[in-house]
PyMOL Python script that loads the backbone (N, CA, C, O; Angstrom):
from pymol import cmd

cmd.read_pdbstr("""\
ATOM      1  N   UNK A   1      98.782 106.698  96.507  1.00  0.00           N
ATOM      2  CA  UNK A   1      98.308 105.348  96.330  1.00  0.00           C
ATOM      3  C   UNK A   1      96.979 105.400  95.574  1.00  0.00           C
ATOM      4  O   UNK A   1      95.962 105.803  96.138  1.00  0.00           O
ATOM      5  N   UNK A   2      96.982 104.935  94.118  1.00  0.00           N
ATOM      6  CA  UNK A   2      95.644 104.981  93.094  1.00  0.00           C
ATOM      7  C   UNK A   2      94.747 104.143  94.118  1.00  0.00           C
ATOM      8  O   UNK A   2      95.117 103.388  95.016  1.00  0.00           O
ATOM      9  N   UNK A   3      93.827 104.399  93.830  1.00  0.00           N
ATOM     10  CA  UNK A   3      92.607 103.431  94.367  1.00  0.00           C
ATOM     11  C   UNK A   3      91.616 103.162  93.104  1.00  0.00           C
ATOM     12  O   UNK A   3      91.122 103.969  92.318  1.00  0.00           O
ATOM     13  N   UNK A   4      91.479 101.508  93.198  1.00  0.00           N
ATOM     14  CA  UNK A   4      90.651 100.955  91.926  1.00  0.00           C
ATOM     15  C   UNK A   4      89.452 100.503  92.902  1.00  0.00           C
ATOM     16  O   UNK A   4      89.551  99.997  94.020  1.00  0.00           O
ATOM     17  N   UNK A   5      88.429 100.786  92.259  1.00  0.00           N
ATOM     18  CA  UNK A   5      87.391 100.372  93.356  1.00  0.00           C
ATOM     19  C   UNK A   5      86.162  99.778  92.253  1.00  0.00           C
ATOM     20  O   UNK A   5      85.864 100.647  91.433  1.00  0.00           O
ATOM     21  N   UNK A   6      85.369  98.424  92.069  1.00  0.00           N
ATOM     22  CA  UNK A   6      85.208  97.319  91.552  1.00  0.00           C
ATOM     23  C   UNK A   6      83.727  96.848  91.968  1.00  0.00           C
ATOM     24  O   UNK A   6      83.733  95.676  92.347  1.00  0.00           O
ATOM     25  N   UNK A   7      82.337  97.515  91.999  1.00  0.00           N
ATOM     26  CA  UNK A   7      81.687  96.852  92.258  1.00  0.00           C
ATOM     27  C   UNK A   7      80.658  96.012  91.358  1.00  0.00           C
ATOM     28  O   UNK A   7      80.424  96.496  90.251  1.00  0.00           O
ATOM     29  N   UNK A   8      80.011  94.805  91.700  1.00  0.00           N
ATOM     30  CA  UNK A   8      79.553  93.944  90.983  1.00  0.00           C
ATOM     31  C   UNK A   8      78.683  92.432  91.049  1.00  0.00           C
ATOM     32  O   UNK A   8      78.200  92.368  92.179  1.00  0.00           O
ATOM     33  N   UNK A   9      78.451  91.658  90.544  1.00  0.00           N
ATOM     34  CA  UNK A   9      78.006  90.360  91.087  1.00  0.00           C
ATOM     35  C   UNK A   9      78.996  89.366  91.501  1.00  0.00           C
ATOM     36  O   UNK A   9      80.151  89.727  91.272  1.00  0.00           O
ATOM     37  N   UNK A  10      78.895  88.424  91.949  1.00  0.00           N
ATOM     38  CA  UNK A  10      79.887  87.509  92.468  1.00  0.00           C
ATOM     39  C   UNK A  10      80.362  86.702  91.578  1.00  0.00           C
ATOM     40  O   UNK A  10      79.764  86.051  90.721  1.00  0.00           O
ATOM     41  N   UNK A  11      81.910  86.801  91.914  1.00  0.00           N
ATOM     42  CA  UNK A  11      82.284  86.169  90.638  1.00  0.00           C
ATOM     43  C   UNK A  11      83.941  85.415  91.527  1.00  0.00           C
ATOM     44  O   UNK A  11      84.479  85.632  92.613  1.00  0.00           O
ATOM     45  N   UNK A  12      84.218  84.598  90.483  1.00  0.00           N
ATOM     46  CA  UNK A  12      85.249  83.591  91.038  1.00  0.00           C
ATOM     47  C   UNK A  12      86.688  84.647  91.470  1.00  0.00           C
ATOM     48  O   UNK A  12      86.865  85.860  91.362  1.00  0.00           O
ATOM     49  N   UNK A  13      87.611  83.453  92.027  1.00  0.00           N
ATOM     50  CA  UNK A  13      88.370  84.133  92.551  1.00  0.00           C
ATOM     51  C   UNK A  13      89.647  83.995  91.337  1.00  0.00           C
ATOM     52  O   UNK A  13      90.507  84.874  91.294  1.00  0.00           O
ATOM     53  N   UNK A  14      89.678  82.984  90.505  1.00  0.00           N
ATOM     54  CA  UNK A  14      90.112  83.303  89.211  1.00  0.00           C
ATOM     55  C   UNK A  14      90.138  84.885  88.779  1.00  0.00           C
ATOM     56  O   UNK A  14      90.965  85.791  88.879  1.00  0.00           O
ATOM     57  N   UNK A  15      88.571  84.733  88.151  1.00  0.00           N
ATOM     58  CA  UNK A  15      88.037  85.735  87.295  1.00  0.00           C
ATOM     59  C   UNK A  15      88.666  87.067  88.335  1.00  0.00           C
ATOM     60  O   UNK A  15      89.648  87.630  87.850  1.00  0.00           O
ATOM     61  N   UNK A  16      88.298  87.478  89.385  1.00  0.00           N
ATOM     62  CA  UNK A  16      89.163  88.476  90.267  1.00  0.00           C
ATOM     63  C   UNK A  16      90.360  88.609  90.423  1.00  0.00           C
ATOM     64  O   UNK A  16      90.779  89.685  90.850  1.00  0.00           O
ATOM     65  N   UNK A  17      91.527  87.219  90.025  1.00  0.00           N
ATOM     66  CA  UNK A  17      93.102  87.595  90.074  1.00  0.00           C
ATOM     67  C   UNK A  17      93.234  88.684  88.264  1.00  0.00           C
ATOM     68  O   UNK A  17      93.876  89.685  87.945  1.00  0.00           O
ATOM     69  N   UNK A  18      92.272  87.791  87.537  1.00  0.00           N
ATOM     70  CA  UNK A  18      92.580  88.367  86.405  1.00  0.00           C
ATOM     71  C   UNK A  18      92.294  89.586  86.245  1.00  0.00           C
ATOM     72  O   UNK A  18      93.048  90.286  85.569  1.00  0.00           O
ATOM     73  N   UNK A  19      91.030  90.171  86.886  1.00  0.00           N
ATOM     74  CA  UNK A  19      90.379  91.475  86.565  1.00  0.00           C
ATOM     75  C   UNK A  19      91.289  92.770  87.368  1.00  0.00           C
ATOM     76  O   UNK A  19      91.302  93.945  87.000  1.00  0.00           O
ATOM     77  N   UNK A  20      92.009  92.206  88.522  1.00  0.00           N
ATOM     78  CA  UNK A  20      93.156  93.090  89.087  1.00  0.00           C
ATOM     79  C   UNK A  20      94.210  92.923  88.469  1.00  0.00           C
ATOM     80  O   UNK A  20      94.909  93.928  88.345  1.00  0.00           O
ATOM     81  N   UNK A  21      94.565  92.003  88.039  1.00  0.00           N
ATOM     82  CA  UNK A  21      96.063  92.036  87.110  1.00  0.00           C
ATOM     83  C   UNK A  21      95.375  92.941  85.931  1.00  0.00           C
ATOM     84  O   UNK A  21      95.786  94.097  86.027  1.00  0.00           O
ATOM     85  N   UNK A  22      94.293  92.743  84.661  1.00  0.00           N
ATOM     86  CA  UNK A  22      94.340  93.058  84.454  1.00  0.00           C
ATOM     87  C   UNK A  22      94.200  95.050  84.142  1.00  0.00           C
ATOM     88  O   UNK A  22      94.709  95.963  83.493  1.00  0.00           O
ATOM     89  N   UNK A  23      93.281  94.796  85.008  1.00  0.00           N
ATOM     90  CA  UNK A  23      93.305  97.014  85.466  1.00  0.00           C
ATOM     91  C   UNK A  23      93.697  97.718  85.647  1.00  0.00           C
ATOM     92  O   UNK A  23      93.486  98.871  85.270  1.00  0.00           O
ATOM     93  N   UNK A  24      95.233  96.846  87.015  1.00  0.00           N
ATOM     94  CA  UNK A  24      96.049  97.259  87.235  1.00  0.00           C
ATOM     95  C   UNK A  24      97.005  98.080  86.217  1.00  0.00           C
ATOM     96  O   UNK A  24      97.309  99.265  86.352  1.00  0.00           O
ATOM     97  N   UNK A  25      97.532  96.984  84.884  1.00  0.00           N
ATOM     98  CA  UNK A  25      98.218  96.639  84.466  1.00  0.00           C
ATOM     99  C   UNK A  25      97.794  97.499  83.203  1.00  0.00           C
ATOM    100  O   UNK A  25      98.451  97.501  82.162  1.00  0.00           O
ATOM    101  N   UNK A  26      96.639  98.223  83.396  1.00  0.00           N
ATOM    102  CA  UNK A  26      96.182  99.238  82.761  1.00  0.00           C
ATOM    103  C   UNK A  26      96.136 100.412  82.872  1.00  0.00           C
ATOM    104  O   UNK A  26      96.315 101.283  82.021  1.00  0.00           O
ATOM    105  N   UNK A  27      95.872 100.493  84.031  1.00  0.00           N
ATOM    106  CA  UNK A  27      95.828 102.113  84.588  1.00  0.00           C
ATOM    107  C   UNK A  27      97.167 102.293  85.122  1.00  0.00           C
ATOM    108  O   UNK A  27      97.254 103.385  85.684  1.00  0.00           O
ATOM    109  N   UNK A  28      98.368 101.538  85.154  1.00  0.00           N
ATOM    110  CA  UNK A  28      99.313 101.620  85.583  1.00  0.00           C
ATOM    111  C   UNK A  28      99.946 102.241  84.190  1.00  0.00           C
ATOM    112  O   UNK A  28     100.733 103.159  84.420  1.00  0.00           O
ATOM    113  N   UNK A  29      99.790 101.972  82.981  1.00  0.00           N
ATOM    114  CA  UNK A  29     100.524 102.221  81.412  1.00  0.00           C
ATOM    115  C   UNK A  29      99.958 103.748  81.412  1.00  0.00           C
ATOM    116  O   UNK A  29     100.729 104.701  81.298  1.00  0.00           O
ATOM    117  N   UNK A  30      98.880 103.869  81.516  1.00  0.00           N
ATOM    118  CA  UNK A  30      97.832 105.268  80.871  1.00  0.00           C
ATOM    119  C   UNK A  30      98.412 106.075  81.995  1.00  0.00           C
ATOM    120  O   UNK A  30      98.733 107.209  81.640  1.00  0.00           O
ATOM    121  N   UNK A  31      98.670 105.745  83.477  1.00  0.00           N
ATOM    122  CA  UNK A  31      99.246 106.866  84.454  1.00  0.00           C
ATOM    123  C   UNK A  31     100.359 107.293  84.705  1.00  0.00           C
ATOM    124  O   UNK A  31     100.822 108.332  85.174  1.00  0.00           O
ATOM    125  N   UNK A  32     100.891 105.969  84.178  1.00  0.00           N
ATOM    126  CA  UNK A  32     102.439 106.276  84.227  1.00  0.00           C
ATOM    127  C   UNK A  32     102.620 105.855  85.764  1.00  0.00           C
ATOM    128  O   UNK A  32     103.276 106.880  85.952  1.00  0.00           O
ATOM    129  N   UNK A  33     102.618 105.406  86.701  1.00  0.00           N
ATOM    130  CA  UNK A  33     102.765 105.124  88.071  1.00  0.00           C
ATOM    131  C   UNK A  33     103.124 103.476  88.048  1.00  0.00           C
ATOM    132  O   UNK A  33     102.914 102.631  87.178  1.00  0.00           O
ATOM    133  N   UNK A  34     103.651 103.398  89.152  1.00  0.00           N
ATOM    134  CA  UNK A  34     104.009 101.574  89.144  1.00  0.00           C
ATOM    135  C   UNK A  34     102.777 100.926  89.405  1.00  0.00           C
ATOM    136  O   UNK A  34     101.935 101.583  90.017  1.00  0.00           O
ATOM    137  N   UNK A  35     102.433  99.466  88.974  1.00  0.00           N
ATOM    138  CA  UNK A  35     101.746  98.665  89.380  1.00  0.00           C
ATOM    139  C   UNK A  35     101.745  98.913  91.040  1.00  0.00           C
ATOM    140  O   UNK A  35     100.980  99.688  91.613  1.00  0.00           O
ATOM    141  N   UNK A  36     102.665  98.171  91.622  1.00  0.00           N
ATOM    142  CA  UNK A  36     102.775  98.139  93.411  1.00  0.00           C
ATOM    143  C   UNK A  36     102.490  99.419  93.527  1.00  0.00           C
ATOM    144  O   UNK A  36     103.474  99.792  94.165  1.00  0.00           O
ATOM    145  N   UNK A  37     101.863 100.328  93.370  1.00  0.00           N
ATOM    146  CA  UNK A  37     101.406 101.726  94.274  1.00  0.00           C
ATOM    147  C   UNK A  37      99.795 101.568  94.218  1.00  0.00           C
ATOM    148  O   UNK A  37      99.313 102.501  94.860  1.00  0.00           O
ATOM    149  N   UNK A  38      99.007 100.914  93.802  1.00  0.00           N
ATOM    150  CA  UNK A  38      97.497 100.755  93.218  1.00  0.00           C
ATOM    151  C   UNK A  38      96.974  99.765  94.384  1.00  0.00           C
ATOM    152  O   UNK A  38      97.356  98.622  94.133  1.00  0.00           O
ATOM    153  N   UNK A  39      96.347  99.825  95.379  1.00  0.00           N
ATOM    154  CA  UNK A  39      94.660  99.133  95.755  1.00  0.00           C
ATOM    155  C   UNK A  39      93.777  99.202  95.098  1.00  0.00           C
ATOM    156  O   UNK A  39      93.416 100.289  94.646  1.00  0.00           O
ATOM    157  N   UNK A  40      93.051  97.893  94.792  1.00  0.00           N
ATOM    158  CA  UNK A  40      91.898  97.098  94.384  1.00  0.00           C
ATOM    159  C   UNK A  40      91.580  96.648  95.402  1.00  0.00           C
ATOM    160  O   UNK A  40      92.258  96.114  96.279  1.00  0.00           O
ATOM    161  N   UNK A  41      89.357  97.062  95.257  1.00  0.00           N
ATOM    162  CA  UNK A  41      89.050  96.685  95.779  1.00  0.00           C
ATOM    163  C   UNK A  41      87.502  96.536  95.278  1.00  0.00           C
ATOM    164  O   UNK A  41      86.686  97.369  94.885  1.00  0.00           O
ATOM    165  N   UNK A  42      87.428  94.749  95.506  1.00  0.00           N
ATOM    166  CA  UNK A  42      86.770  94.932  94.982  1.00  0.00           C
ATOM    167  C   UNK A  42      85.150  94.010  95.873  1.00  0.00           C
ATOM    168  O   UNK A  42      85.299  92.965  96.507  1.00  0.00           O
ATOM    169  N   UNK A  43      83.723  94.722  95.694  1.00  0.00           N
ATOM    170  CA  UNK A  43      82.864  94.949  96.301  1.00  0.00           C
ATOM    171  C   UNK A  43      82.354  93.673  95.633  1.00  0.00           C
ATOM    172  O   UNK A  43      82.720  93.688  94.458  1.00  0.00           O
ATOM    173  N   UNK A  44      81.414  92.204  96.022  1.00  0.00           N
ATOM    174  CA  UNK A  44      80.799  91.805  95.622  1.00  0.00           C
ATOM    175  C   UNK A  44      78.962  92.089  95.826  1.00  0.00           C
ATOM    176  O   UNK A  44      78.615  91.880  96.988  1.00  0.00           O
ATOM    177  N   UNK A  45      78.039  92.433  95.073  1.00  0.00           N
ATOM    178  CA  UNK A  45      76.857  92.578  95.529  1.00  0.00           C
ATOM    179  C   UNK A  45      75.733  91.185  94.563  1.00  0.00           C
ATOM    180  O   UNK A  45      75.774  90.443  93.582  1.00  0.00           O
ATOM    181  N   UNK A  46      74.835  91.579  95.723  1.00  0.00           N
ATOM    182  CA  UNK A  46      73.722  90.046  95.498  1.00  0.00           C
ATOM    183  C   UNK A  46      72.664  90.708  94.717  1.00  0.00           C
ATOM    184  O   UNK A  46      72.349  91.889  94.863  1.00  0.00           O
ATOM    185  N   UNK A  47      72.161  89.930  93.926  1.00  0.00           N
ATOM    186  CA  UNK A  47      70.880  90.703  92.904  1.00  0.00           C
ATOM    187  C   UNK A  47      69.871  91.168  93.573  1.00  0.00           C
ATOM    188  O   UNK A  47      69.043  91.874  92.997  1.00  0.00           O
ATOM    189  N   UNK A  48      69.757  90.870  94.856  1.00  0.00           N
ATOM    190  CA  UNK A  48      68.284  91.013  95.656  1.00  0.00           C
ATOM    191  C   UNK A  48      68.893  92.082  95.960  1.00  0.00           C
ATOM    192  O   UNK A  48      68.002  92.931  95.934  1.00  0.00           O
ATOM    193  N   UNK A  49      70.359  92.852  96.379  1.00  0.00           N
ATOM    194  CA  UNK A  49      70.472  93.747  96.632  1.00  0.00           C
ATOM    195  C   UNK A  49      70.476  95.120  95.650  1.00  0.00           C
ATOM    196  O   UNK A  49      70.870  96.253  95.928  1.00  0.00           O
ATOM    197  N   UNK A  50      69.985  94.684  94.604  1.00  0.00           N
ATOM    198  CA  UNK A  50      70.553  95.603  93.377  1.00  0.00           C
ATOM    199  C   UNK A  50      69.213  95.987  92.631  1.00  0.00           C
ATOM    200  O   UNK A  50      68.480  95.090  92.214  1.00  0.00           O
ATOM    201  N   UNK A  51      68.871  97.422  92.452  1.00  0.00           N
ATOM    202  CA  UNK A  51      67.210  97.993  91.412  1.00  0.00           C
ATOM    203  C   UNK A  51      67.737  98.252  90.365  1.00  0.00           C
ATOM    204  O   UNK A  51      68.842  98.794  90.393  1.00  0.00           O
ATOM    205  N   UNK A  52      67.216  97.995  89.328  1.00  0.00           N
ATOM    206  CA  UNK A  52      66.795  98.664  88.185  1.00  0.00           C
ATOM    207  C   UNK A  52      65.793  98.911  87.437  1.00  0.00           C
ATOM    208  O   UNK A  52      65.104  98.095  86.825  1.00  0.00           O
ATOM    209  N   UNK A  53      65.675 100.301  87.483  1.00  0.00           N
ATOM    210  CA  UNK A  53      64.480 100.454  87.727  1.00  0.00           C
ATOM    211  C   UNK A  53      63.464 100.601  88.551  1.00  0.00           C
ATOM    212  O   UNK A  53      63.654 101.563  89.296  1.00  0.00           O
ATOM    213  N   UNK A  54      62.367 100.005  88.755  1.00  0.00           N
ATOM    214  CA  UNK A  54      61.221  99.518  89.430  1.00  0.00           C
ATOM    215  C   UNK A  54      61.408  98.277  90.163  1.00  0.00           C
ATOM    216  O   UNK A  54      60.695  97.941  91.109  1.00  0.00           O
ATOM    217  N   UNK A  55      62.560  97.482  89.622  1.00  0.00           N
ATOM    218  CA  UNK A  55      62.345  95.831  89.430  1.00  0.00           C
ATOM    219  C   UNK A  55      64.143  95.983  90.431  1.00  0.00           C
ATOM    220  O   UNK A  55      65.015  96.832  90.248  1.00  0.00           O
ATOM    221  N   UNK A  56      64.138  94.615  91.605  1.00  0.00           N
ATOM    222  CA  UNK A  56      64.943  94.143  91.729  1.00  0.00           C
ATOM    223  C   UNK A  56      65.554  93.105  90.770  1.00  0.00           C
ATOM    224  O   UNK A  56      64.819  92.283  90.223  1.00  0.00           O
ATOM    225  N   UNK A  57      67.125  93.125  90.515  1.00  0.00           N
ATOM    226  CA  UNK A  57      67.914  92.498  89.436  1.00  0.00           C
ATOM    227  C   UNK A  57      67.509  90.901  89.355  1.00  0.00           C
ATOM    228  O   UNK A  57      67.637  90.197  88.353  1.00  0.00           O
ATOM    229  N   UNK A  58      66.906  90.422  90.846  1.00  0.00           N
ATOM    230  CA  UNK A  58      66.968  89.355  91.523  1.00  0.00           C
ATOM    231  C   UNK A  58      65.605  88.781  90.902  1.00  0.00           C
ATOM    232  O   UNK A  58      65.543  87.552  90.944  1.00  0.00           O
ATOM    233  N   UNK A  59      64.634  89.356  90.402  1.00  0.00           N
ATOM    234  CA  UNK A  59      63.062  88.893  89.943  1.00  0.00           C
ATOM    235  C   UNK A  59      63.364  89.059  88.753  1.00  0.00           C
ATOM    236  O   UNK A  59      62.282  89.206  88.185  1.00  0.00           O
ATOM    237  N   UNK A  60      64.687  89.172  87.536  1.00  0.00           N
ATOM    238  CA  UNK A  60      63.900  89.343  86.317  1.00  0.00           C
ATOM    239  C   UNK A  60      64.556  88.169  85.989  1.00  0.00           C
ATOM    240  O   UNK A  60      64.347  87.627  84.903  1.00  0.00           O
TER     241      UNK A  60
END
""", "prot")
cmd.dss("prot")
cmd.show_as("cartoon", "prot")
cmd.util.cbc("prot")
cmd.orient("prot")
């Protein structure tokens, strides 16, 4: 069972059917494996939780 694992800012639940159809539907061609064998999962994170740098994502 592939595991797709997705982390990032928050984003709609649209934009998330598409971003698993589409990855899936990617790494499924390049592996040769079926779509239905693949978990996605995917992590939403908050800018206050996120550095770059020196600087939280959340102050610039």
């Amino acid at each position: 069972m592939p595991l797709i694992k997705i982390e990032g800012p928050k984003i709609t639940k649209e934009q998330k059917e598409q971003l698993v159809s589409e990855l899936v539907t990617s790494a499924s061609k390049i592996l040769n494996i079926p779509e239905q064998a693949f978990v996605t999962l995917i992590k939403e994170n908050k800018l206050e939780n996120i550095g770059s740098g020196t600087q939280l994502l959340s102050d610039k």
